[in-house]
C-alpha positions as CSV (number, residue, x, y, z in Angstrom):
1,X,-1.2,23.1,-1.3
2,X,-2.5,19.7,-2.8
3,X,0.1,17.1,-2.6
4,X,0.6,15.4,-5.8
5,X,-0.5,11.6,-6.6
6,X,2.8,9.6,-7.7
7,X,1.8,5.7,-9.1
8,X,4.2,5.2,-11.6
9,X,7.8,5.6,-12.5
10,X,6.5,7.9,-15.4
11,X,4.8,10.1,-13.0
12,X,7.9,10.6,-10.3
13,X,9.8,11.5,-13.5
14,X,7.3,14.1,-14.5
15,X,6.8,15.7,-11.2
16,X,10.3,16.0,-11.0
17,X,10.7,17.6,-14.6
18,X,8.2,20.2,-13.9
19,X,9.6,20.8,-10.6
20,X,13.2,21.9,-12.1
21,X,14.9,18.6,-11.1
22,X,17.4,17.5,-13.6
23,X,17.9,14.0,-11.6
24,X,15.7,11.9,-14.1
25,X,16.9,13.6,-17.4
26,X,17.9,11.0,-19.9
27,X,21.3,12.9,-19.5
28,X,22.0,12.4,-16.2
29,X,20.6,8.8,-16.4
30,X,22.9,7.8,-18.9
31,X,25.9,9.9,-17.1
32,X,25.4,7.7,-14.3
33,X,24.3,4.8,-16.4
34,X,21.2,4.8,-14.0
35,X,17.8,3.1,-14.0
36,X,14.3,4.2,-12.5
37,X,12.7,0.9,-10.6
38,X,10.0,-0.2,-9.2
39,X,8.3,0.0,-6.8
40,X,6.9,3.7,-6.6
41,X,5.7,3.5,-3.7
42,X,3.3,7.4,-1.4
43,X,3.5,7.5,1.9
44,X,1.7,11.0,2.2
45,X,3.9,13.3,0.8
46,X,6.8,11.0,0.4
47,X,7.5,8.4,-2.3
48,X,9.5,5.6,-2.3
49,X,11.7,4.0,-5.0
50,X,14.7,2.2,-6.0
51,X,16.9,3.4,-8.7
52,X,20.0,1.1,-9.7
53,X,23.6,2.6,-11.2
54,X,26.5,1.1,-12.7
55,X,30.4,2.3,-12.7
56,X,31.9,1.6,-16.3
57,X,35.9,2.6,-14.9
58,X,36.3,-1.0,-13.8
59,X,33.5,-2.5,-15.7
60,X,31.8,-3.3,-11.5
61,X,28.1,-5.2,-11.5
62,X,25.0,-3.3,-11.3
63,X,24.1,-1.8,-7.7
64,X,21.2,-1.1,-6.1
65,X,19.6,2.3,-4.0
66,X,16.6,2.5,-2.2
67,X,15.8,6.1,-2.1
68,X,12.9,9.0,-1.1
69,X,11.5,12.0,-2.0
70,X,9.7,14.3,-0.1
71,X,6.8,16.3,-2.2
72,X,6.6,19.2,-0.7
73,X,10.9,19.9,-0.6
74,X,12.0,23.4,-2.3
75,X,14.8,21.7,-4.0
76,X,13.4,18.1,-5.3
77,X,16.3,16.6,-3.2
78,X,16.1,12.7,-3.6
79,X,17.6,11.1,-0.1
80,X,19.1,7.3,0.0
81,X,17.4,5.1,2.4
82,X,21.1,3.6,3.8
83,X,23.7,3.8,1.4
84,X,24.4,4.7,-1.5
85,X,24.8,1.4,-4.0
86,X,23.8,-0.6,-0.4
87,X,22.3,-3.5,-2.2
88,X,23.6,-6.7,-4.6
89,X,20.3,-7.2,-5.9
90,X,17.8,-5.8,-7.0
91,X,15.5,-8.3,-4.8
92,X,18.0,-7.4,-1.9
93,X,16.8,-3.6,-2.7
94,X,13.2,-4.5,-2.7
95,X,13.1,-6.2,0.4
96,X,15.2,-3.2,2.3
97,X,12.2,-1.2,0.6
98,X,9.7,-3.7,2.4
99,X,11.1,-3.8,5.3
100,X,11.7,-0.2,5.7
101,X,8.0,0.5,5.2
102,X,6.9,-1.9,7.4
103,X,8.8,0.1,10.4
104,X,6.4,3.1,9.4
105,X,3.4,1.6,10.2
């Protein structure tokens, strides 16, 4: 089995589409009032990203995930890296991201 190539944001999405996950559809974004950010980062046959969501009940700030995917799961299960909403900022995300990688090396 070939392990997909995943550069962009538009590719994760389409991998995910033809894979039968429903977690980019412009649905479920806009459910969750979520957003798809960079970087995409492939480790092998896991990618890397940050995704940000925003709770309208109390009208709360814009939070940040740092999340994977692994390629070559059944399901297309996307895991948090921490917690869910962990970061302030989207720079604060980033850097978790950085760091993160950098403990893989």
């Amino acid at each position: 089995m070939t392990t997909p190539e995943i550069y962009t944001k538009g590719d994760l999405v389409r991998h995910m589409q033809r894979n039968g996950s429903h977690f980019f559809d412009p649905e479920t974004m806009r459910f969750f009032k979520s957003r798809l950010l960079g970087p995409i980062v492939q480790k092998g046959v896991i990618v890397y990203f940050i995704t940000s969501e925003r709770c309208d009940i109390d009208h709360s700030p814009r939070k940040y995930t740092v999340r994977m995917l692994n390629l070559r799961s059944e399901n297309m299960s996307v895991c948090e890296i921490g917690e869910f909403q962990q970061h302030q900022t989207m720079r604060d995300a980033r850097r978790a991201l950085k760091d993160y990688l950098a403990k893989l090396v």
